[in-house]
Biopython code that builds the backbone (N, CA, C, O; Angstrom):
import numpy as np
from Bio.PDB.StructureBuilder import StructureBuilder

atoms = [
    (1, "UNK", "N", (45.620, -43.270, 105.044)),
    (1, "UNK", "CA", (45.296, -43.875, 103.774)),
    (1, "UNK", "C", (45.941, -43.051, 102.669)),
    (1, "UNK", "O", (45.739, -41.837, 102.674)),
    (2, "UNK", "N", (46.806, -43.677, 101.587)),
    (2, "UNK", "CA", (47.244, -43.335, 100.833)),
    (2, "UNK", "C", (46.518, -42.782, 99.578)),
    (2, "UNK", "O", (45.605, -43.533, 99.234)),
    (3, "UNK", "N", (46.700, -41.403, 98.597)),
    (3, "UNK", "CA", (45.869, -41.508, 97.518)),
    (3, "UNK", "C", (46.465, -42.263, 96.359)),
    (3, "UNK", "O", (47.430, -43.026, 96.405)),
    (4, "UNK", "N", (45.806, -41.961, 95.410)),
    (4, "UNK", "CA", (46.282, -42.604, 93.670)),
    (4, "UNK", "C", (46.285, -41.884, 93.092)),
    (4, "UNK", "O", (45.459, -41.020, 93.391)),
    (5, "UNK", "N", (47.062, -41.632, 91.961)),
    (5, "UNK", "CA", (47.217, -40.387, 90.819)),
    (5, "UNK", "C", (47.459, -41.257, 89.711)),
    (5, "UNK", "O", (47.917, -42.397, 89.795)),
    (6, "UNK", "N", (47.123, -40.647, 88.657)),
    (6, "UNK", "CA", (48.034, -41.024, 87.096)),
    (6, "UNK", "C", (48.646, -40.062, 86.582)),
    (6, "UNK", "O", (48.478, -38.918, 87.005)),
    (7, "UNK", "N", (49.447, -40.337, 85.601)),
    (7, "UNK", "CA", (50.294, -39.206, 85.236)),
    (7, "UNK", "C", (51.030, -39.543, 83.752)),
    (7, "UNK", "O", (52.004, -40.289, 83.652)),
    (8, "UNK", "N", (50.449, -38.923, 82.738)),
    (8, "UNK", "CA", (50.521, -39.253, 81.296)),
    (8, "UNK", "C", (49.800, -38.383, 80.498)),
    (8, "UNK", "O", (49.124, -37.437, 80.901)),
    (9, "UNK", "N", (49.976, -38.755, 79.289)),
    (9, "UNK", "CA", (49.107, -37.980, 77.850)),
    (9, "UNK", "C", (47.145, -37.827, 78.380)),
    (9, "UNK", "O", (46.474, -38.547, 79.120)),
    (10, "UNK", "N", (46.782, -36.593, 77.607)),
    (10, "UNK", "CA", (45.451, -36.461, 78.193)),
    (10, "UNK", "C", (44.943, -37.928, 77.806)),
    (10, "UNK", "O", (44.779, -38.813, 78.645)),
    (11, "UNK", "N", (44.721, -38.076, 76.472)),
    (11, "UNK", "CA", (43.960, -39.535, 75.720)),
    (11, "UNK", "C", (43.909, -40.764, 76.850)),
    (11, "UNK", "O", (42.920, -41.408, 77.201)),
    (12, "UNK", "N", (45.393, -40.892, 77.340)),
    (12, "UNK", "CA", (45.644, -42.259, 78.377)),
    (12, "UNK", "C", (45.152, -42.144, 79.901)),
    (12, "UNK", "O", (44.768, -43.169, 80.464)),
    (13, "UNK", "N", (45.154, -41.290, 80.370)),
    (13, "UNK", "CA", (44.751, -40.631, 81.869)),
    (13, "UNK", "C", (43.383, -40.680, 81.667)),
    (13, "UNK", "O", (42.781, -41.443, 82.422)),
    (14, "UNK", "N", (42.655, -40.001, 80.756)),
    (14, "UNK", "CA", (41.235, -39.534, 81.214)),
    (14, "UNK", "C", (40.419, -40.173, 82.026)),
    (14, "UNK", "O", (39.773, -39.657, 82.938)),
    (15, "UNK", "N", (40.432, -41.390, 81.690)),
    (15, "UNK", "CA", (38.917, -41.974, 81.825)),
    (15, "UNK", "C", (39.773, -42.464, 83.621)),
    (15, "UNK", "O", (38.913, -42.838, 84.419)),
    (16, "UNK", "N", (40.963, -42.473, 84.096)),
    (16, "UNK", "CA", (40.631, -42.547, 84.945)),
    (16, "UNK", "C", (40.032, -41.957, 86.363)),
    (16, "UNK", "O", (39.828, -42.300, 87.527)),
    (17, "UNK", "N", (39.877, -40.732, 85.389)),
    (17, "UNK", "CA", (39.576, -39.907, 86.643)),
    (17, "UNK", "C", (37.781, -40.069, 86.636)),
    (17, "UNK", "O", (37.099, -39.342, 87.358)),
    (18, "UNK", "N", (37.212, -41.027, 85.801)),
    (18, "UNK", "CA", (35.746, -41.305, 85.545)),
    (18, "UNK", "C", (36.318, -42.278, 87.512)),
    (18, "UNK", "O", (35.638, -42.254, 88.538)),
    (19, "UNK", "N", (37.332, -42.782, 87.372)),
    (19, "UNK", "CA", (37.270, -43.549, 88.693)),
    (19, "UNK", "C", (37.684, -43.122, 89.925)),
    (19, "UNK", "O", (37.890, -43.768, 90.953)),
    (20, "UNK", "N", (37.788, -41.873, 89.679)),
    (20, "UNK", "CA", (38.007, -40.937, 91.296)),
    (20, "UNK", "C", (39.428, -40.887, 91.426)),
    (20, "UNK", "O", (39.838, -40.474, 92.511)),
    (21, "UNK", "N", (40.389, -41.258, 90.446)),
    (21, "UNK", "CA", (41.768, -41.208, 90.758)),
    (21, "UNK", "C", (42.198, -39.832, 90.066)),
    (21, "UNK", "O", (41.594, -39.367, 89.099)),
    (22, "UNK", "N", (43.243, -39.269, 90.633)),
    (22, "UNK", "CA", (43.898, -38.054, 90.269)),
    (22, "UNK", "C", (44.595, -38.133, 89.293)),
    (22, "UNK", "O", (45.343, -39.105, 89.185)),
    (23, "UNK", "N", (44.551, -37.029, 88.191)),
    (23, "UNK", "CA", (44.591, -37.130, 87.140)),
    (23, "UNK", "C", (45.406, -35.788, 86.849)),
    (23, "UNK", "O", (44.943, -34.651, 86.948)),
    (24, "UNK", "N", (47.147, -36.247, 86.344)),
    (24, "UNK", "CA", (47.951, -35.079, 85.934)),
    (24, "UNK", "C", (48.485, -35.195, 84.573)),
    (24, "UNK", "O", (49.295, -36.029, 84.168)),
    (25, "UNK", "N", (47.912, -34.230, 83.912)),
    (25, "UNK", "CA", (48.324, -34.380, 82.247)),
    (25, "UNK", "C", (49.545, -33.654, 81.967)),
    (25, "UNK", "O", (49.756, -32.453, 82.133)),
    (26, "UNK", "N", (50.493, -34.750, 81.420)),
    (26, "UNK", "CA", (51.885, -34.198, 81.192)),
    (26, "UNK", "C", (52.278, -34.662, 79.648)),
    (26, "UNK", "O", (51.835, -35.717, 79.194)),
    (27, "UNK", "N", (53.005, -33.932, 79.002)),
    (27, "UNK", "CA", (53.663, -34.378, 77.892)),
    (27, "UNK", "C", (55.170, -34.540, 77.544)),
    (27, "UNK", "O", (55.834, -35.497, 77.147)),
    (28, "UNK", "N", (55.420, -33.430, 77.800)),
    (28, "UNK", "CA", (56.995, -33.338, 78.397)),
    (28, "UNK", "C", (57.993, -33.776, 79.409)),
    (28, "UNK", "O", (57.326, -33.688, 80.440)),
    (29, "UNK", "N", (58.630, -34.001, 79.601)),
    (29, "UNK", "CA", (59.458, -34.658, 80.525)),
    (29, "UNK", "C", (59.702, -33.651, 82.098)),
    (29, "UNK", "O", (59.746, -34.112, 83.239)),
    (30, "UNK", "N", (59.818, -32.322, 81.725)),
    (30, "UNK", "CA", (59.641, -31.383, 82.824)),
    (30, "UNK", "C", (58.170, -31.547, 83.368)),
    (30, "UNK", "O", (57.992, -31.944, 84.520)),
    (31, "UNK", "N", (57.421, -31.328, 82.776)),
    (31, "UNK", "CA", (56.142, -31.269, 83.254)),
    (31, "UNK", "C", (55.543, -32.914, 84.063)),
    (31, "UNK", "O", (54.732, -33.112, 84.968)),
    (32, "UNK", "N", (56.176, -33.620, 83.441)),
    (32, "UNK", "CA", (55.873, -35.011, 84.348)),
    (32, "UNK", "C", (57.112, -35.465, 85.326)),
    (32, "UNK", "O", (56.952, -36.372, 86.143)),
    (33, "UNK", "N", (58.273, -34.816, 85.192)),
    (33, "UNK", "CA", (58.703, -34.831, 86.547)),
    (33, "UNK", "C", (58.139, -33.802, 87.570)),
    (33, "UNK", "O", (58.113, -34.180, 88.741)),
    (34, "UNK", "N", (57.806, -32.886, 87.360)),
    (34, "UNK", "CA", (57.268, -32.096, 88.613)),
    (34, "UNK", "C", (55.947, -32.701, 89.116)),
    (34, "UNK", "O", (55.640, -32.853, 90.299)),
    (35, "UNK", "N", (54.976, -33.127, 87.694)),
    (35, "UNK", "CA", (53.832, -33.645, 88.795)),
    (35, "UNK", "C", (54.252, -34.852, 89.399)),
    (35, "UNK", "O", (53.580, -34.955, 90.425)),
    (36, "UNK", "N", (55.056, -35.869, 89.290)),
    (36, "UNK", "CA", (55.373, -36.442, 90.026)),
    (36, "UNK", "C", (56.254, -36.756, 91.171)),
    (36, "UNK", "O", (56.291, -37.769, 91.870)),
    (37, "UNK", "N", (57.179, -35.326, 91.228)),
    (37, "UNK", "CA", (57.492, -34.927, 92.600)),
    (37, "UNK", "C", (56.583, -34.437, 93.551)),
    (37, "UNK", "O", (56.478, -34.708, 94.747)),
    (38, "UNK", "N", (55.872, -33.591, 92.758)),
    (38, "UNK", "CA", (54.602, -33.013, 93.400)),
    (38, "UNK", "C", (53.627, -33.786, 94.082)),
    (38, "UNK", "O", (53.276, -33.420, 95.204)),
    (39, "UNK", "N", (53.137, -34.807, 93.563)),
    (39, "UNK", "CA", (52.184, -35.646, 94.022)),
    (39, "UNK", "C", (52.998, -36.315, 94.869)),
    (39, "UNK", "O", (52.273, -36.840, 95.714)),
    (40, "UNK", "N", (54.713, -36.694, 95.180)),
    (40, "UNK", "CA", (54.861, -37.769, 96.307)),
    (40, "UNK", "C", (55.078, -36.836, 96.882)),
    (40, "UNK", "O", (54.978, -37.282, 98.025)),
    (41, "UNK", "N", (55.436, -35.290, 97.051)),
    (41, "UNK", "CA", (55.358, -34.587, 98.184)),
    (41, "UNK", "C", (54.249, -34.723, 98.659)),
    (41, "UNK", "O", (54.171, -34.717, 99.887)),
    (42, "UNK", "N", (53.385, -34.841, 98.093)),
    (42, "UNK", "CA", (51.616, -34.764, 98.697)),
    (42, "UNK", "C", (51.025, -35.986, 99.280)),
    (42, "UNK", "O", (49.861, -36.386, 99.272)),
    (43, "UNK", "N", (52.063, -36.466, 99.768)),
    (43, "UNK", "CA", (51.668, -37.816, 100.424)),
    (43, "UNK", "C", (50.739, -39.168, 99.383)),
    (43, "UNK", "O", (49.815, -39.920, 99.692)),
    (44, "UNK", "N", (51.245, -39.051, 98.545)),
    (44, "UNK", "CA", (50.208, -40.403, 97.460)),
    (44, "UNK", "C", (50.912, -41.405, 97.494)),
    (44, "UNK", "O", (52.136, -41.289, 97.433)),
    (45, "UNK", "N", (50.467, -42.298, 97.570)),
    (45, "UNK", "CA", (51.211, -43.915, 97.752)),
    (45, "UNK", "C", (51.555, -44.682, 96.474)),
    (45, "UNK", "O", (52.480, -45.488, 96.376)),
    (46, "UNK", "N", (50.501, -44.255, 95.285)),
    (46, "UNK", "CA", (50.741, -44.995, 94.287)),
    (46, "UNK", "C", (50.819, -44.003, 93.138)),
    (46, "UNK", "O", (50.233, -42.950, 93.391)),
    (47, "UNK", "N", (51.170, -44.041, 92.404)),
    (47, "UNK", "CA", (51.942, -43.342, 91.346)),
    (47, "UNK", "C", (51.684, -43.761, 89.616)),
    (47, "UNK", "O", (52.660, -43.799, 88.866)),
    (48, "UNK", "N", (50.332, -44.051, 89.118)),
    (48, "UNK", "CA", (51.093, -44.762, 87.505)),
    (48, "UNK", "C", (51.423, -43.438, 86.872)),
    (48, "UNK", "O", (51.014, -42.285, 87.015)),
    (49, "UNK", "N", (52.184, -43.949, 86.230)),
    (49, "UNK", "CA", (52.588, -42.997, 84.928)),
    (49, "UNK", "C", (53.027, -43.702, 83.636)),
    (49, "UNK", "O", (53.882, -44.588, 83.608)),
    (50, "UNK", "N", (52.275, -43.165, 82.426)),
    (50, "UNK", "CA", (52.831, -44.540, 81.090)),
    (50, "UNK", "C", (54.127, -44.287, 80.668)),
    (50, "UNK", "O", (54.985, -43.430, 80.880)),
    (51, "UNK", "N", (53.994, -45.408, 79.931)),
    (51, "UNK", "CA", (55.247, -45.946, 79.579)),
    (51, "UNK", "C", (56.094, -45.091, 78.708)),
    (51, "UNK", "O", (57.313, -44.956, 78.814)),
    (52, "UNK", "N", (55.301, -44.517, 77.819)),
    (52, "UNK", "CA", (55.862, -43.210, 76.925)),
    (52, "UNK", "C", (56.555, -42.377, 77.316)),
    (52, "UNK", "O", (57.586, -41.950, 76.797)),
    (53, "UNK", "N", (55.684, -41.836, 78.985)),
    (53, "UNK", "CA", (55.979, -40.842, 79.196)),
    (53, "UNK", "C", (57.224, -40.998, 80.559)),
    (53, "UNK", "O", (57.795, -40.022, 81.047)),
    (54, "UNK", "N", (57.424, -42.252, 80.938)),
    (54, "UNK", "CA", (58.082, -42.974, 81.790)),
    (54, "UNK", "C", (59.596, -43.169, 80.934)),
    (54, "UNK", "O", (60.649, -43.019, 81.556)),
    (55, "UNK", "N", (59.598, -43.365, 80.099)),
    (55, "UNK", "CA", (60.917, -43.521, 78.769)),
    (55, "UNK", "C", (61.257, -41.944, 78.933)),
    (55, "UNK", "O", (62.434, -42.127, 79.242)),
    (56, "UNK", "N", (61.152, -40.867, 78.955)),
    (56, "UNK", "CA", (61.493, -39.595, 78.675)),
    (56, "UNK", "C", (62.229, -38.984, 80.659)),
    (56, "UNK", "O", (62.911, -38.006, 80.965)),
    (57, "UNK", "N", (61.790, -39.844, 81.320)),
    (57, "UNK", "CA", (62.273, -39.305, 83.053)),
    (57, "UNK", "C", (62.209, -40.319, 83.505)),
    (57, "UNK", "O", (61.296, -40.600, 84.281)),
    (58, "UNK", "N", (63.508, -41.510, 83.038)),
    (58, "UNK", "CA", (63.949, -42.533, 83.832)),
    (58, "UNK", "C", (64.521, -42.450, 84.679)),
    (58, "UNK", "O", (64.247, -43.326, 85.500)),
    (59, "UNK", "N", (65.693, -41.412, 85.144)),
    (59, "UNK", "CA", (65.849, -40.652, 86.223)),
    (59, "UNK", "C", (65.297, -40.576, 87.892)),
    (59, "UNK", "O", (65.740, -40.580, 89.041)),
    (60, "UNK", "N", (63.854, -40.495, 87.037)),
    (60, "UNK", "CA", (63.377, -39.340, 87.785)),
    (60, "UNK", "C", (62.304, -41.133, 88.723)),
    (60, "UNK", "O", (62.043, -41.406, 89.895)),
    (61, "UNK", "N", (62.052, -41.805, 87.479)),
    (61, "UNK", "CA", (61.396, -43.431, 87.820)),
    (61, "UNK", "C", (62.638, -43.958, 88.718)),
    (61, "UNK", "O", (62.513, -44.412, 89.856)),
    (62, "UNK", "N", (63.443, -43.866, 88.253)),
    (62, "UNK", "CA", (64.120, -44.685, 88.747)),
    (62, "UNK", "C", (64.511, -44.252, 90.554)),
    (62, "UNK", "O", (64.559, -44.981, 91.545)),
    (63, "UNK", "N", (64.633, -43.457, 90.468)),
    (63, "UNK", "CA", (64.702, -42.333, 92.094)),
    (63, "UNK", "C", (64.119, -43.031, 93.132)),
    (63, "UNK", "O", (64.558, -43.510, 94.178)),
    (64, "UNK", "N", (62.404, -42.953, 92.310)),
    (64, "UNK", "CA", (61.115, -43.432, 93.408)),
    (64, "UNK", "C", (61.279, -44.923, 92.926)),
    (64, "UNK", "O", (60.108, -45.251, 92.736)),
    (65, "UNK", "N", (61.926, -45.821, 92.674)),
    (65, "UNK", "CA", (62.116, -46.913, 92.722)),
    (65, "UNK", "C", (62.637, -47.909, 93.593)),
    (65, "UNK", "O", (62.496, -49.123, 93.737)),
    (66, "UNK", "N", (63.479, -46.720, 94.282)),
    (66, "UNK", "CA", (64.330, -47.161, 95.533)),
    (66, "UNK", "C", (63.740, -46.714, 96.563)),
    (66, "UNK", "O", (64.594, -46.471, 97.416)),
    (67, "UNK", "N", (62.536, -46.439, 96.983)),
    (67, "UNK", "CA", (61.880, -45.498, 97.678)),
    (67, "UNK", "C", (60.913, -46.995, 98.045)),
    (67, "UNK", "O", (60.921, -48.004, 97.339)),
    (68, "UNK", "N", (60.238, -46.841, 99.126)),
    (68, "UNK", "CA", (58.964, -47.549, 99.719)),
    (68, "UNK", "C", (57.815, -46.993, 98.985)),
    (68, "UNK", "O", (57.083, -47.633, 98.230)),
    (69, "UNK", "N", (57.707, -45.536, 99.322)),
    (69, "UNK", "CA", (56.525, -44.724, 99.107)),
    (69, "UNK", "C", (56.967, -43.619, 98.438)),
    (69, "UNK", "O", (58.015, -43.039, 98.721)),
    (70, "UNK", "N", (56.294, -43.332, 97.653)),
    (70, "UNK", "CA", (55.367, -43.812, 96.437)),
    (70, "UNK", "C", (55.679, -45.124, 95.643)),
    (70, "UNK", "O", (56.854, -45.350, 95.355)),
    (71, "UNK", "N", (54.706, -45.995, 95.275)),
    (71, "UNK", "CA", (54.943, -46.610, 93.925)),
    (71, "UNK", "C", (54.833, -46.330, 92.794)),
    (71, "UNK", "O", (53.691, -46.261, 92.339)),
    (72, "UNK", "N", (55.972, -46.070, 91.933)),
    (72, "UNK", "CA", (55.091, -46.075, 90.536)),
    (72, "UNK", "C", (55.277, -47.128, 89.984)),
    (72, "UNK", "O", (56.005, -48.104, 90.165)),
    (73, "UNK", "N", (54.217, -46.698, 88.984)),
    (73, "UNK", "CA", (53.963, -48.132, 88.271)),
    (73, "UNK", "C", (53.702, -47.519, 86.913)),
    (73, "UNK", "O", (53.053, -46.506, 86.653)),
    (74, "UNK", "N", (54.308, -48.302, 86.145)),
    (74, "UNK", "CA", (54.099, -48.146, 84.489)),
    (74, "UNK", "C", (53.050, -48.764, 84.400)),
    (74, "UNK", "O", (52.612, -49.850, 84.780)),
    (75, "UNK", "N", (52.416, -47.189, 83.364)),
    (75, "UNK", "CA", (50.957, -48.419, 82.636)),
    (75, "UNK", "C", (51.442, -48.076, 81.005)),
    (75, "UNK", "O", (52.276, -47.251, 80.630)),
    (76, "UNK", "N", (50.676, -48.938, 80.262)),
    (76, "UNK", "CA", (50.550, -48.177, 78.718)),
    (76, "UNK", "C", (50.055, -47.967, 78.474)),
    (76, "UNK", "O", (49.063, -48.624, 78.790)),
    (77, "UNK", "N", (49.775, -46.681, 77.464)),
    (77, "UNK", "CA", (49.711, -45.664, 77.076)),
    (77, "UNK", "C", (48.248, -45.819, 76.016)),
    (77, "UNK", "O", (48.047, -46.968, 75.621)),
    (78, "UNK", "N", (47.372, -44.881, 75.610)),
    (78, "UNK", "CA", (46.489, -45.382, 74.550)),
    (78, "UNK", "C", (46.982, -45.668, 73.403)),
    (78, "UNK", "O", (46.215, -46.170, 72.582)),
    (79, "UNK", "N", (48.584, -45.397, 72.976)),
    (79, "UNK", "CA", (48.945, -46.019, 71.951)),
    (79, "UNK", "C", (49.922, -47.243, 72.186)),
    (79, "UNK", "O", (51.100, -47.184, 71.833)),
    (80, "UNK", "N", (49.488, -48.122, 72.672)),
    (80, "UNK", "CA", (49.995, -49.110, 73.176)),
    (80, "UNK", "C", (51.059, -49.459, 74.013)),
    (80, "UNK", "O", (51.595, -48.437, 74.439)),
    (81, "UNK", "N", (51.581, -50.476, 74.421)),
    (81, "UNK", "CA", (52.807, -50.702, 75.284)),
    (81, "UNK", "C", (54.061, -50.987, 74.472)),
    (81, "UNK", "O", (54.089, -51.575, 73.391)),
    (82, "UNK", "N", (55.369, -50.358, 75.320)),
    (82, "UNK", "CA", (56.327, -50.272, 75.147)),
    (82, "UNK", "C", (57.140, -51.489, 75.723)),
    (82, "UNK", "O", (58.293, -51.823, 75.450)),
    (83, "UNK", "N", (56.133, -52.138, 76.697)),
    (83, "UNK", "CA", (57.136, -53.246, 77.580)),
    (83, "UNK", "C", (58.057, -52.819, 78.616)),
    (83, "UNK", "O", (58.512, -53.756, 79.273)),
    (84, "UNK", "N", (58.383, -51.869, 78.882)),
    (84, "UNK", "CA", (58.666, -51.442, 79.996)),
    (84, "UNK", "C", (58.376, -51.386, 81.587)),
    (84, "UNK", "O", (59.091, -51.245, 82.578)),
    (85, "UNK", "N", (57.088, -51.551, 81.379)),
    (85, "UNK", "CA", (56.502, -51.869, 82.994)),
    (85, "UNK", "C", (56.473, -53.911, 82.963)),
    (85, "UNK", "O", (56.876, -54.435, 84.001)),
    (86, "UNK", "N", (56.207, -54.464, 82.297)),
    (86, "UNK", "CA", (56.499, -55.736, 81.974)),
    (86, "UNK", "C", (57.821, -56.288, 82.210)),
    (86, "UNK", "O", (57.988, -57.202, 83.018)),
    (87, "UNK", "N", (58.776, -55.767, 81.532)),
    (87, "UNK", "CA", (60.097, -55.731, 81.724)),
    (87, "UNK", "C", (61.140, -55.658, 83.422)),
    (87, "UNK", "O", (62.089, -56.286, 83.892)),
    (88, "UNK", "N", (60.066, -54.260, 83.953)),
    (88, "UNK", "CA", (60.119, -53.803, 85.214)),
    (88, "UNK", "C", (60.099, -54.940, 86.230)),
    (88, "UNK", "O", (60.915, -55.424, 87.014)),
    (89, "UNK", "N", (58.929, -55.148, 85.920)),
    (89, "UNK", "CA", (58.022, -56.458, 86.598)),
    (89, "UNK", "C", (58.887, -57.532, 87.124)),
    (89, "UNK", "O", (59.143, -57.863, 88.282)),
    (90, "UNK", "N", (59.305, -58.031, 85.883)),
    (90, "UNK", "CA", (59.740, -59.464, 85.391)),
    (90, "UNK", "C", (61.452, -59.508, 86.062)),
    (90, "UNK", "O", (61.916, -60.641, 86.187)),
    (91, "UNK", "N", (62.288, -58.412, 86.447)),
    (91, "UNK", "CA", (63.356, -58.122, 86.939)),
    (91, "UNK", "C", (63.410, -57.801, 88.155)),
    (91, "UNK", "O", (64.520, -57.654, 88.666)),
    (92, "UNK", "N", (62.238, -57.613, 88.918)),
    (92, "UNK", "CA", (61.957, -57.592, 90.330)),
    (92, "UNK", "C", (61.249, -58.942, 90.770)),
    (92, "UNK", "O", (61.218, -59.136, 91.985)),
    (93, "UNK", "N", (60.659, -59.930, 89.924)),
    (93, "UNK", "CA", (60.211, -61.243, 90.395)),
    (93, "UNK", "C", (61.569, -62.086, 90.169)),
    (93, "UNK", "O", (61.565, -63.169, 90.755)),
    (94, "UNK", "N", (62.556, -61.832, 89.537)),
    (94, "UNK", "CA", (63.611, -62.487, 89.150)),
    (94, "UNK", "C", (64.601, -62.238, 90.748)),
    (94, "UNK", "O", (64.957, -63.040, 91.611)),
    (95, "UNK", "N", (64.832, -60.450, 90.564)),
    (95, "UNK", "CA", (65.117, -60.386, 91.769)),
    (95, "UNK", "C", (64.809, -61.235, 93.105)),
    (95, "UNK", "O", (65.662, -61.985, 93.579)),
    (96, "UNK", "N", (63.211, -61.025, 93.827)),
    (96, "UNK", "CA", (62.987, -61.544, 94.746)),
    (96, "UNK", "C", (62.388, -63.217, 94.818)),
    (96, "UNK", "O", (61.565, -63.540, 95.675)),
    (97, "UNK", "N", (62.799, -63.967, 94.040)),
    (97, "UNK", "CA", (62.743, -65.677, 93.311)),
    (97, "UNK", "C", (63.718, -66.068, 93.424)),
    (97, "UNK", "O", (63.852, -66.885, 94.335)),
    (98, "UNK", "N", (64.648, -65.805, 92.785)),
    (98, "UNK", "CA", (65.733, -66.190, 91.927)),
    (98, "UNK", "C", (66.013, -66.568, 90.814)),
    (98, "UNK", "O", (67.193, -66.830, 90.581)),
    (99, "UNK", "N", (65.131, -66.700, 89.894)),
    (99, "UNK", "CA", (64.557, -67.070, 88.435)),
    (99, "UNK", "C", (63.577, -66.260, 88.035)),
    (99, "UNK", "O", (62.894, -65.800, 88.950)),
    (100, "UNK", "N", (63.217, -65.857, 86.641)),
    (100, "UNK", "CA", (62.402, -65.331, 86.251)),
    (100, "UNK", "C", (60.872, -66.491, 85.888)),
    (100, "UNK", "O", (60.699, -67.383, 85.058)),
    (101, "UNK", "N", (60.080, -65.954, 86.878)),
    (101, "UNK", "CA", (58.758, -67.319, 87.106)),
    (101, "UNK", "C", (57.566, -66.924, 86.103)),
    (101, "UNK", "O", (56.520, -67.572, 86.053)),
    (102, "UNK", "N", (57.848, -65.713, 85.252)),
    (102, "UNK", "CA", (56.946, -64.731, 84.683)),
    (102, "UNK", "C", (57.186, -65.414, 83.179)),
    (102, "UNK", "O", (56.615, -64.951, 82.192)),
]
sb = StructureBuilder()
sb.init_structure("model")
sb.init_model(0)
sb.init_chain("A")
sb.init_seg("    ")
for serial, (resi, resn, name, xyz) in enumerate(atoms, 1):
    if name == "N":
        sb.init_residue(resn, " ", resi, " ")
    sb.init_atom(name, np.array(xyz, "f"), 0.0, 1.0, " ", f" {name:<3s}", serial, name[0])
structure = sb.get_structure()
């Protein structure tokens, strides 16, 4: 069984760790690529990290994108969305459709 992590600004992460999910506070772009190498070394299956902080280590998203395991997944941020995980979305249903159905 796979775990779950988040990985973003303290404000946006917190409360999920009220739900038992792992919780890595990053601000910087170094610091949220390592926890998120870190955590898919550690065997975790799913991956969010926001969108803010997802814009600063596209790189690093984009890597585990081509990957099975881990998923990440863009969430947004407590200061709202950027559209980026939406965007994400909508180019992988296009992909596997052939039209965008979104």
């Amino acid at each position: 069984m796979y775990k779950i992590a988040v990985v973003g600004d303290k404000d946006s992460v917190l409360a999920f760790k009220a739900l038992g999910i792992d919780v890595r506070v990053a601000y910087e772009k170094e610091d949220a690529r390592e926890a998120i190498d870190s955590l898919a070394n550690d065997g975790y299956g799913v991956i969010f990290v926001t969108e803010e902080l997802a814009d600063k280590i596209e790189e690093t998203i984009e890597r585990y994108n081509n990957k099975i395991i881990p998923a990440v997944i863009l969430i947004p941020s407590n200061k709202g969305t950027l559209n980026i995980g939406m965007n994400k979305i909508s180019e992988n249903v296009e992909k596997a459709v052939g039209s965008n159905i979104l």
